[in-house]
C-alpha positions as CSV (number, residue, x, y, z in Angstrom):
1,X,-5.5,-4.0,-14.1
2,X,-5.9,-3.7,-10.4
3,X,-5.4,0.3,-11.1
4,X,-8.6,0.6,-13.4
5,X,-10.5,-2.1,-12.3
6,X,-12.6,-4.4,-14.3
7,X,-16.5,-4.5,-14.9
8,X,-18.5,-8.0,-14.1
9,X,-22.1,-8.9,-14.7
10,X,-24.4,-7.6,-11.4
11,X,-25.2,-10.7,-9.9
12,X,-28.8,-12.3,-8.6
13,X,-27.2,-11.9,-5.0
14,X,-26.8,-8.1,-5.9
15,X,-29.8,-8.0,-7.2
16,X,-31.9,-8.2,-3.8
17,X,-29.8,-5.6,-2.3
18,X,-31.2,-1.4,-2.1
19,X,-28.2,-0.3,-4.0
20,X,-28.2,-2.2,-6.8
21,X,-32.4,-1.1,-7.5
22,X,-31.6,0.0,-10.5
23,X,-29.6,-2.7,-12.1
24,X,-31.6,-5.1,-14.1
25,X,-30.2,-9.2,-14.9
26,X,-27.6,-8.6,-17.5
27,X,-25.9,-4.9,-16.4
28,X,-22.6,-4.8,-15.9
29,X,-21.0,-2.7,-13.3
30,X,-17.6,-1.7,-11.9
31,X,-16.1,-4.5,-9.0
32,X,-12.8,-3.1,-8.5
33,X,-10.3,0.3,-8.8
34,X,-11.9,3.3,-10.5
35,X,-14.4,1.2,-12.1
36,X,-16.3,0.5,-9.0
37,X,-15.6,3.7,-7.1
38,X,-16.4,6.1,-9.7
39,X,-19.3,3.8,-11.3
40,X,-22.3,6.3,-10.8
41,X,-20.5,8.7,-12.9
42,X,-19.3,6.0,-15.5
43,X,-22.2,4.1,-15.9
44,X,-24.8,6.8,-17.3
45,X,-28.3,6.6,-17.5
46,X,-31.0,4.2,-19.0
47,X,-33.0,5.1,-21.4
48,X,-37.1,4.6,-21.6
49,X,-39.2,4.9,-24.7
50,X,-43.0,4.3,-24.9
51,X,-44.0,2.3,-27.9
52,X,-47.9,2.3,-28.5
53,X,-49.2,-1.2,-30.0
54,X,-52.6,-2.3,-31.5
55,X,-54.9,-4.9,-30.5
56,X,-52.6,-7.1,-32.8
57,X,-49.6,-6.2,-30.5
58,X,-48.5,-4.8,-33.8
59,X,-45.9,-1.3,-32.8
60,X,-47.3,1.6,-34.1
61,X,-45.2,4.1,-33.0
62,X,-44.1,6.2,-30.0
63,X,-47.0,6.6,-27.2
64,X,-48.0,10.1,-26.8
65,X,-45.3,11.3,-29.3
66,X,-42.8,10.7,-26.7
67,X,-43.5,12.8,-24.4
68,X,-43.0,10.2,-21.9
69,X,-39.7,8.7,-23.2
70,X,-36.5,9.3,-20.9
71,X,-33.5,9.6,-23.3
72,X,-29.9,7.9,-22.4
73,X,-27.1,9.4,-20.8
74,X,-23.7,8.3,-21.6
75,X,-21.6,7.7,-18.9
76,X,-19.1,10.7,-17.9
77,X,-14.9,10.8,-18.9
78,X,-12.7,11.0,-15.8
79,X,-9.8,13.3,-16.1
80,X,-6.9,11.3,-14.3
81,X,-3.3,13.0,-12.7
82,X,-1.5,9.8,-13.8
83,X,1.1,10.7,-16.1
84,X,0.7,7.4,-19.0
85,X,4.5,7.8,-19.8
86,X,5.4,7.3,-16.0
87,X,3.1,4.4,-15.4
88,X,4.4,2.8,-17.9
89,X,7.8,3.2,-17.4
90,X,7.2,2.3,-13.8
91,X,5.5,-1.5,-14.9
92,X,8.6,-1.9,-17.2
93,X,11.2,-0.9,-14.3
94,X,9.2,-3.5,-11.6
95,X,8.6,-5.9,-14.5
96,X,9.9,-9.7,-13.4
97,X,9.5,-8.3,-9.3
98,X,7.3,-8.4,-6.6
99,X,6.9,-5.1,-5.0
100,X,5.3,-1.5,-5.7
101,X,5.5,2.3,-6.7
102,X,3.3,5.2,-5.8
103,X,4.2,8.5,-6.5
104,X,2.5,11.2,-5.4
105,X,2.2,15.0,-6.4
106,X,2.9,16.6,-3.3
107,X,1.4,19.8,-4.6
108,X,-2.4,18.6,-5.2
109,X,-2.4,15.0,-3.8
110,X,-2.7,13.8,-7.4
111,X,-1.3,10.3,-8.1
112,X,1.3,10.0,-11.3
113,X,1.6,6.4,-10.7
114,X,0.7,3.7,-9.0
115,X,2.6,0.3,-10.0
116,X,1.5,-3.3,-7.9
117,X,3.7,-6.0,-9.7
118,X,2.9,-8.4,-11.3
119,X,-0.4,-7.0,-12.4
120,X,-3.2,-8.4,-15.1
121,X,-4.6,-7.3,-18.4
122,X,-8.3,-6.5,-17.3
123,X,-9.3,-8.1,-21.2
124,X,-8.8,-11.5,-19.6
125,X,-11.8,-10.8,-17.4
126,X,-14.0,-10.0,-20.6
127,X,-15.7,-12.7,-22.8
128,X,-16.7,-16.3,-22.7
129,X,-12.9,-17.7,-21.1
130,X,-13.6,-14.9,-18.1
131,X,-14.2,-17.5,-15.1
132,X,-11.5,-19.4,-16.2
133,X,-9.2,-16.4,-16.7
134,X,-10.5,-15.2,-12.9
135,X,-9.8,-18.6,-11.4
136,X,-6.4,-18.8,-13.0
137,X,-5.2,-15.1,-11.9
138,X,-6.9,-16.2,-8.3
139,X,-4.3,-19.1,-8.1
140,X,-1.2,-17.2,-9.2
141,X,1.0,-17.4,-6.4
142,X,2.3,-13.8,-7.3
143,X,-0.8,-12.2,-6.3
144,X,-1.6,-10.4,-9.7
145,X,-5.3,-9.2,-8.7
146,X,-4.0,-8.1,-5.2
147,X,-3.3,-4.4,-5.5
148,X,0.0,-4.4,-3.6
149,X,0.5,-0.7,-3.2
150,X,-2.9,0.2,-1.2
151,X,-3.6,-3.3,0.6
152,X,0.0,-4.7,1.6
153,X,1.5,-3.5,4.6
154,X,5.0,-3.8,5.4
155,X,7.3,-2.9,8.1
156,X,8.9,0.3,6.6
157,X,12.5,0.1,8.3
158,X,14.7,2.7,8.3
159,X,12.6,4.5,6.2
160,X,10.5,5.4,9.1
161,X,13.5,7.0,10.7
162,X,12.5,10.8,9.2
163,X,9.2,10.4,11.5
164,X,11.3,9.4,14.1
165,X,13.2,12.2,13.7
166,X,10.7,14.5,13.5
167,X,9.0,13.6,16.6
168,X,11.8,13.6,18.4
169,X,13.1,17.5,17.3
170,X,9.4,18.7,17.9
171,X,9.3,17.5,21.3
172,X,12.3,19.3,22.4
173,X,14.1,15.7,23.5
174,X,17.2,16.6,21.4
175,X,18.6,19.4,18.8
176,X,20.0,18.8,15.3
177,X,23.5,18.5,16.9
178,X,22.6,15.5,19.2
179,X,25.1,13.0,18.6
180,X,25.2,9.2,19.5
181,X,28.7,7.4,20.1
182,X,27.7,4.4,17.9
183,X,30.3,1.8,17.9
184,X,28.0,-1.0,15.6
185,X,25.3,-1.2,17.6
186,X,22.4,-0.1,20.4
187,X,23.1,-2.2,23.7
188,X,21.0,-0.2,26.4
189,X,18.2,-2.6,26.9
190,X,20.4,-5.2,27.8
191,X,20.7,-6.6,23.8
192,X,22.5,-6.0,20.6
193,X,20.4,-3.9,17.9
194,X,22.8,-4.2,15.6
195,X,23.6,-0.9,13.2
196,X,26.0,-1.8,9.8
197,X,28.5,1.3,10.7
198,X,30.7,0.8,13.1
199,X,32.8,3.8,12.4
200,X,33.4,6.7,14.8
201,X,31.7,9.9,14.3
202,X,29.3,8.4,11.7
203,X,26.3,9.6,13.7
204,X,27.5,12.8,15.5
205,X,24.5,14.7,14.2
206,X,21.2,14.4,12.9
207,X,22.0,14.6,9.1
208,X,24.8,12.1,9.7
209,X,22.6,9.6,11.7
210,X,20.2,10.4,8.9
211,X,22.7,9.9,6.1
212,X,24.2,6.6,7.3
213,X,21.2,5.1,8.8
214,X,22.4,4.8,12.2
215,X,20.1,2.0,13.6
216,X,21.4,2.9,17.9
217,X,20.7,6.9,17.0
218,X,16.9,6.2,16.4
219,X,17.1,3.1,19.1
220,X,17.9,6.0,21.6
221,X,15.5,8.8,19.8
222,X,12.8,7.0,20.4
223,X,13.4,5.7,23.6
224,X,14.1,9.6,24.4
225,X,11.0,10.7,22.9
226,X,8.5,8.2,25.3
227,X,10.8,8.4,28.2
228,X,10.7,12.4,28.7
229,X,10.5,13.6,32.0
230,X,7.5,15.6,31.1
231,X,5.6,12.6,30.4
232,X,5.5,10.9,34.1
233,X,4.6,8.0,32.7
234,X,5.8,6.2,29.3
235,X,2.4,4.8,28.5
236,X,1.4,8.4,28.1
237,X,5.3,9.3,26.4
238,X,3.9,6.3,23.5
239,X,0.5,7.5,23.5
240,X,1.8,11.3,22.2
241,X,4.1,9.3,20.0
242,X,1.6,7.9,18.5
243,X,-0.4,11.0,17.8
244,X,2.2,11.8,16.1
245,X,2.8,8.8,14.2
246,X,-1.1,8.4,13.3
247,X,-1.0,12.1,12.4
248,X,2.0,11.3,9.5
249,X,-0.9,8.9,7.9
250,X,0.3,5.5,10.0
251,X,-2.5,3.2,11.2
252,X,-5.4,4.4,8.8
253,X,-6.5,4.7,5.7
254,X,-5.6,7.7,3.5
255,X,-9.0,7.8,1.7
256,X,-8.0,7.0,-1.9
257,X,-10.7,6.8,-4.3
258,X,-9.8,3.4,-5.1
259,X,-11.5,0.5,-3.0
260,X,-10.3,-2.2,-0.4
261,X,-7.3,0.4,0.7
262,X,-5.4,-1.3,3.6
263,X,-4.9,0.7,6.9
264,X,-1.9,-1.0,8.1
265,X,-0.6,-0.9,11.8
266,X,0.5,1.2,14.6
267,X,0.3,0.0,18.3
268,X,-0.9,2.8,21.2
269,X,-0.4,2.3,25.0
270,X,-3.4,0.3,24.9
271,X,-2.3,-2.2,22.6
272,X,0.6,-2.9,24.3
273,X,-1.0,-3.1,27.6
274,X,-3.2,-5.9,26.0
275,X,-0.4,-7.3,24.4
276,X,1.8,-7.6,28.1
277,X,-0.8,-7.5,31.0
278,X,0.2,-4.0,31.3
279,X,4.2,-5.0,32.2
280,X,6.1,-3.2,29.4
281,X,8.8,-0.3,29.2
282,X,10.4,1.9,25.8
283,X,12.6,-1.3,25.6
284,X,10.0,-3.1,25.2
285,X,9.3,-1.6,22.0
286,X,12.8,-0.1,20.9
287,X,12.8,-1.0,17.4
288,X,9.9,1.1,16.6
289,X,12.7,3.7,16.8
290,X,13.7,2.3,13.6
291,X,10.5,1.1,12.0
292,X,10.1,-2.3,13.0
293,X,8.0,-3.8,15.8
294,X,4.6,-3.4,16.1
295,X,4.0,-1.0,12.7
296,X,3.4,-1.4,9.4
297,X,2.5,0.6,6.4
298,X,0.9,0.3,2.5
299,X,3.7,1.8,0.1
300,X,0.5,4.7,-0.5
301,X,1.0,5.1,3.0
302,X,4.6,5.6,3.0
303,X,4.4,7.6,-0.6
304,X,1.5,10.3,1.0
305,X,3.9,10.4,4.4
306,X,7.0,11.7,2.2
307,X,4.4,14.8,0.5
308,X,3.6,15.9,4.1
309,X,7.6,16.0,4.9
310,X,7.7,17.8,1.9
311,X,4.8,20.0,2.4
312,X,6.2,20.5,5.6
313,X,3.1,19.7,7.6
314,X,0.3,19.2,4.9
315,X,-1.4,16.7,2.3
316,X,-4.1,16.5,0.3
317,X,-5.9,12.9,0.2
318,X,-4.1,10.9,-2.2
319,X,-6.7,10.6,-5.7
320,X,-6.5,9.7,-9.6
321,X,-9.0,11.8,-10.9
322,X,-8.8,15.3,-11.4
323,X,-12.2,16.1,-13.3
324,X,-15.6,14.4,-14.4
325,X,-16.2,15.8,-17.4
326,X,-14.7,18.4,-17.5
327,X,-15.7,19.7,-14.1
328,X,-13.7,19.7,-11.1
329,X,-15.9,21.0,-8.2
330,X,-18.2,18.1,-7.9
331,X,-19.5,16.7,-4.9
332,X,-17.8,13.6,-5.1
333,X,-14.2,15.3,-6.2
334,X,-14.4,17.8,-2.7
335,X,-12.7,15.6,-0.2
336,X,-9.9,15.9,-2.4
337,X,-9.5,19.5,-2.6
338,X,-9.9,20.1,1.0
339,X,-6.1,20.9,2.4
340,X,-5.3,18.3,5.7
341,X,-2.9,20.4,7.8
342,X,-1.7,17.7,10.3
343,X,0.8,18.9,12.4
344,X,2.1,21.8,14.2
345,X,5.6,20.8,13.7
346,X,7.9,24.0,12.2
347,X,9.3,24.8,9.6
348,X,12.9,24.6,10.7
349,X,12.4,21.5,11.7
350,X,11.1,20.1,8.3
351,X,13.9,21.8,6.5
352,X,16.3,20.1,9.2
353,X,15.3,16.7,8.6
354,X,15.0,17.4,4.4
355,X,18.7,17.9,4.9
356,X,19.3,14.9,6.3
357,X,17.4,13.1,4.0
358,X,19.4,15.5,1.0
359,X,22.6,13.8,2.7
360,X,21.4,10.5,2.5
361,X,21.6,10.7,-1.4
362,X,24.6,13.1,-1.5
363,X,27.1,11.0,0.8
364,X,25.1,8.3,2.7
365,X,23.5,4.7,2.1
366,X,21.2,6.4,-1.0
367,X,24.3,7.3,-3.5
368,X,23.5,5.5,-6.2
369,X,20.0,7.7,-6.2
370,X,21.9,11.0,-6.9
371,X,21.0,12.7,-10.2
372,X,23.3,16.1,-11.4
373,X,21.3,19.4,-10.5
374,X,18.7,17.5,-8.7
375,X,18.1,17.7,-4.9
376,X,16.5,15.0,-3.9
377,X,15.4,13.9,-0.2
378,X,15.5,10.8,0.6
379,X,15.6,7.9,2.9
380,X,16.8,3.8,2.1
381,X,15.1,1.3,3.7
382,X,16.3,-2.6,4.4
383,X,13.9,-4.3,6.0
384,X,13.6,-8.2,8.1
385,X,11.3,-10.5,5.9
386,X,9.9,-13.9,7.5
387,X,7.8,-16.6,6.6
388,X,5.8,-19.6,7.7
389,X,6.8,-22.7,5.1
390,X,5.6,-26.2,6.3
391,X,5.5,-24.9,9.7
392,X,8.4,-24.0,10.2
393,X,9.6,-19.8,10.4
394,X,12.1,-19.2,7.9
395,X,14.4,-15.8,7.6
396,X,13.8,-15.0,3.5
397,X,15.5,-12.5,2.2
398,X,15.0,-8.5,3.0
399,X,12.7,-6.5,1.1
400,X,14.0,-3.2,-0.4
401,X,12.7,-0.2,0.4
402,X,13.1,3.5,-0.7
403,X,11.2,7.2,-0.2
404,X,12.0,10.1,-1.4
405,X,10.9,13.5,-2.6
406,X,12.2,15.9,-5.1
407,X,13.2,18.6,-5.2
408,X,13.5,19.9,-2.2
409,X,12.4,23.6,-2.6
410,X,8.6,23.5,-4.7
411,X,8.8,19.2,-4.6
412,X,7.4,17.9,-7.5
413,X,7.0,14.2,-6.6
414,X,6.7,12.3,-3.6
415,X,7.6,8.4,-4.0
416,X,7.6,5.3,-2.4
417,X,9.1,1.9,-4.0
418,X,9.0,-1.5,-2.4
419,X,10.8,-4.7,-4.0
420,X,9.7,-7.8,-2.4
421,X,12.6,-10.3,-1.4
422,X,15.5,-8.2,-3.0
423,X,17.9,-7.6,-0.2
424,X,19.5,-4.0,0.6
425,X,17.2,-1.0,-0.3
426,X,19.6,0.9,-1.8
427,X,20.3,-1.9,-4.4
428,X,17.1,-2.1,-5.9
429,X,14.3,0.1,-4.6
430,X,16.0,3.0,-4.8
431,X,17.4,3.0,-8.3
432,X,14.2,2.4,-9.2
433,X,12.8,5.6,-7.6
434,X,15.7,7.8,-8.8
435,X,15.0,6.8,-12.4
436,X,11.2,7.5,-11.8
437,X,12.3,10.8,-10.8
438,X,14.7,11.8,-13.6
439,X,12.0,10.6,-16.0
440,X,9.3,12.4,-14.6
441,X,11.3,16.2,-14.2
442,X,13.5,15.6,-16.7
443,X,12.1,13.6,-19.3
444,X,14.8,11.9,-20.1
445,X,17.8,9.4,-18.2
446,X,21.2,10.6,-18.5
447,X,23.2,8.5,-20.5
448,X,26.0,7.4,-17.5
449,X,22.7,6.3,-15.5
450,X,21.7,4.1,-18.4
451,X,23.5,0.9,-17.2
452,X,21.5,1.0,-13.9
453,X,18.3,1.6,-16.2
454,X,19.1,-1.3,-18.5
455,X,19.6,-3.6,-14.6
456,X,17.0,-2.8,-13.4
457,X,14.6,-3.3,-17.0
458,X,16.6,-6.8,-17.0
459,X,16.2,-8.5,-13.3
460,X,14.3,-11.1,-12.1
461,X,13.4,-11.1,-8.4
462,X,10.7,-13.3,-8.4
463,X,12.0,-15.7,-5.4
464,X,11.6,-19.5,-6.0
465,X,10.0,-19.2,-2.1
466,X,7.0,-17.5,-3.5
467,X,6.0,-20.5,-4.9
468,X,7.2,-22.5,-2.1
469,X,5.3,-20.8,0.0
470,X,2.3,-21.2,-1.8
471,X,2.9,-24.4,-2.4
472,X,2.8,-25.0,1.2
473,X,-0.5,-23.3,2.1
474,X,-2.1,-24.8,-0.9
475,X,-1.1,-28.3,0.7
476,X,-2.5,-27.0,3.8
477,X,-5.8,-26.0,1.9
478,X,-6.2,-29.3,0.9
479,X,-6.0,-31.0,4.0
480,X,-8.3,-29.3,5.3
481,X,-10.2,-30.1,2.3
482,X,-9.6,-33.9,2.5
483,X,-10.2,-33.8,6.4
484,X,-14.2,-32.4,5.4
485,X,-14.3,-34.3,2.7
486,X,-13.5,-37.5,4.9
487,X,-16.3,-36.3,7.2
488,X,-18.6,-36.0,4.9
489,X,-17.9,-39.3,3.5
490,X,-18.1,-40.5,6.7
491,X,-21.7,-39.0,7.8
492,X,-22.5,-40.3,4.4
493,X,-21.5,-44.1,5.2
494,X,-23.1,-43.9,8.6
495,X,-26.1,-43.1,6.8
496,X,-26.2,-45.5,4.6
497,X,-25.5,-48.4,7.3
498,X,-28.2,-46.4,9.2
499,X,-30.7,-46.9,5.8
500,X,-29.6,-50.4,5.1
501,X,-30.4,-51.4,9.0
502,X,-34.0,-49.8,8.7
503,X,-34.6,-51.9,5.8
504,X,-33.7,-55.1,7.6
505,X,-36.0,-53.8,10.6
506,X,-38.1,-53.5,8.5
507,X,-38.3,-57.2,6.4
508,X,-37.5,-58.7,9.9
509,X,-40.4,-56.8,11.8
510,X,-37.8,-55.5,14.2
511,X,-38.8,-51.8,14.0
């Protein structure tokens, strides 16, 4: 549903606007996903035909043999890069969860799937029961209508930590063989990060950091990155971080030819001086190092990220439709042809950090994604999740997150998964993905991974918060609504005493 949209009536409000000259009372258009953005081509033509009438208003055929008549055009077939057997395999896999999947083809920027759960059969918006189908899917506490994988932005944890990475490597702060003496923890800016391994040696290099998800290693990388010497000033060590950062996709929109994309977040210098009068140091911001803080992406943020690790520098804007018609250079397809080379990082470097990210499936926190013959990079993500009930802040539990690309030499898909409120990432979030992956290069799921298939099909993550939570704001909603409405009822009173003393003025001759 939120994927293809759903048509609606143009409205009288619509009506009055420049764009909407050619729409008459009665037309339906396109008001969300590919619907709306591709409606020109959809939608087709209006015909005109010239009937010529006697003095009896009696039709008596076509005026001026038709020369003047305008014949229909038919709306124009899209050509989509989703893959139907994917998709669908994807809504049964997140079926019973909050959360998303996009995946990517890191080859063309065409999209094989895009998955926001729980979604909506677009026939409920069709008929005589659509406004109370719309009103009903509006109320849902699980969001259906809200496309989760282009407008939600979440922290994205340690699967941020490649970037980090990165950055680091390419600005010559450290080598593949920097090590960091973890012992369960980062403590330099006067506080415990915490980090889950504890064990010595576990992040001696890059791909063992990488492969264990050493939160102190990427504490330290960052802080090592916006500190450098060659900086002379940290505010201008964040501001080239962030150029960095913002070049990898974070902070705008990719440019998807679906509508309402979110940007998400990502804080420069500026931001921070606004944020602290100007009074702030790298431990200020540490956990950035690590992908929390001040940043936050949309899973197609995090899904197009992975194709430009795996493009090793490149992307193509993230799109659905590969032809109209049956034509692909069309004006309105060229934007996503057009190849975005973003970064001048090397190749080496790339290929240091797909390593790492190969480890983290081969022996680190992403084991359970590892598929026989496959190398696949990839990177598990755990990440803090809070809420406002009744006031009052509440930890809830983590969302899991996993990325990953595959293979690693000619990568085939890029892919990000996001399960709302489901603890560790590798529990949930990245079996997902691994069986996305099978399932999309090798058609099939071996049969020793069809247990985890069969768990994931049969869980239910929906938290009982989620409609705690809602159940909170909509008490908050009406409130406000009973506070107006007391207003009003009061204005209306005060009137009334205000009539009823005119009329006695009036009978008394008192006015």
């Amino acid at each position: 549903g939120a994927l293809l949209g759903y048509i609606g009536e143009v409205s009288p409000a619509m009506l009055k606007k420049d764009r909407y000259a050619s729409y008459h009372q009665g037309d339906y258009l396109g008001m969300t996903g590919l619907e709306q953005f591709y409606e020109e081509e959809l939608r087709g033509q209006r015909g005109v035909y010239f009937i010529e009438r006697d003095k009896f208003n009696r039709p008596t055929g076509p005026y001026k043999n038709g020369e003047l008549d305008t014949p229909a055009v038919g709306g124009k077939s899209l050509q989509l890069y989703l893959d139907a057997a994917l998709q669908k395999y994807g809504e049964q896999l997140m079926a019973n969860k909050l959360g998303s999947v996009v995946a990517i083809d890191p080859s063309t920027g065409g999209i094989l799937a895009m998955v926001s759960s729980p979604t909506y059969d677009p026939n409920l918006l069709r008929g005589s029961n659509r406004a109370k189908n719309f009103a009903k899917l509006q109320s849902d506490a699980t969001l259906p209508m809200f496309n989760r994988a282009i407008k939600a932005s979440y922290n994205p944890g340690s699967t941020m930590k490649p970037l980090t990475a990165l950055v680091a490597l390419d600005m010559g702060v450290v080598t593949p063989s920097f090590g960091y003496p973890c012992s369960g923890g980062y403590y330099a800016c006067g506080r415990k990060i915490g980090c889950t391994h504890e064990g010595a040696g576990h992040a001696a290099n890059l791909r063992l950091a990488l492969a264990n998800s050493c939160n102190a290693y990427f504490c330290h990388l960052y802080r090592l990155s916006v500190d450098a010497r060659k900086w002379g000033d940290v505010k201008i060590g964040l501001h080239k971080w962030y150029e960095y950062m913002s070049s990898f996709g974070l902070g705008h929109a990719t440019g998807i030819d679906i509508p309402y994309e979110g940007s998400g977040t990502l804080f420069d210098s500026k931001d921070y001086d606004a944020m602290y009068q100007g009074s702030w140091n790298s431990c200020t911001n540490v956990f950035l190092g690590m992908g929390q803080g001040e940043v936050a992406l949309t899973p197609l943020q995090l899904a197009n990220a992975m194709c430009i690790v795996a493009n090793h520098g490149f992307y193509y804007t993230p799109h659905f439709v590969k032809a109209i018609g049956n034509k692909k250079q069309v004006d309105k397809l060229k934007p996503f042809l057009e190849k975005h080379q973003v970064t001048h990082i090397s190749d080496s470097t790339f290929s240091t950090v797909a390593y790492g990210m190969m480890d983290v499936v081969d022996k680190g926190t992403g084991m359970i994604a590892r598929i026989p013959g496959l190398e696949i990079c990839a990177k598990t993500g755990t990440v803090e999740n809070k809420a406002v009930v009744n006031g009052v802040a509440m930890k809830m539990k983590n969302h899991s997150m996993f990325v990953a690309f595959a293979p690693r030499v000619n990568p085939k898909i890029a892919i990000a998964v996001i399960v709302e409120n489901a603890g560790f990432g590798a529990t949930w979030a990245g079996p997902i993905a691994s069986l996305m992956i099978e399932q999309y290069l090798k058609d099939t799921i071996a049969s020793n991974r069809k247990g985890i298939e069969s768990n994931m099909f049969n869980a239910k993550l929906i938290s009982s918060y989620t409609y705690l939570i809602d159940s909170a704001r909509r008490k908050k909603d009406r409130a406000i609504w009973d506070k107006k409405q007391a207003l009003k009822n009061g204005l209306l009173n005060e009137r009334k005493t205000f009539k009823s003393l005119l009329e006695t003025s009036k009978k008394t001759g008192l006015h």
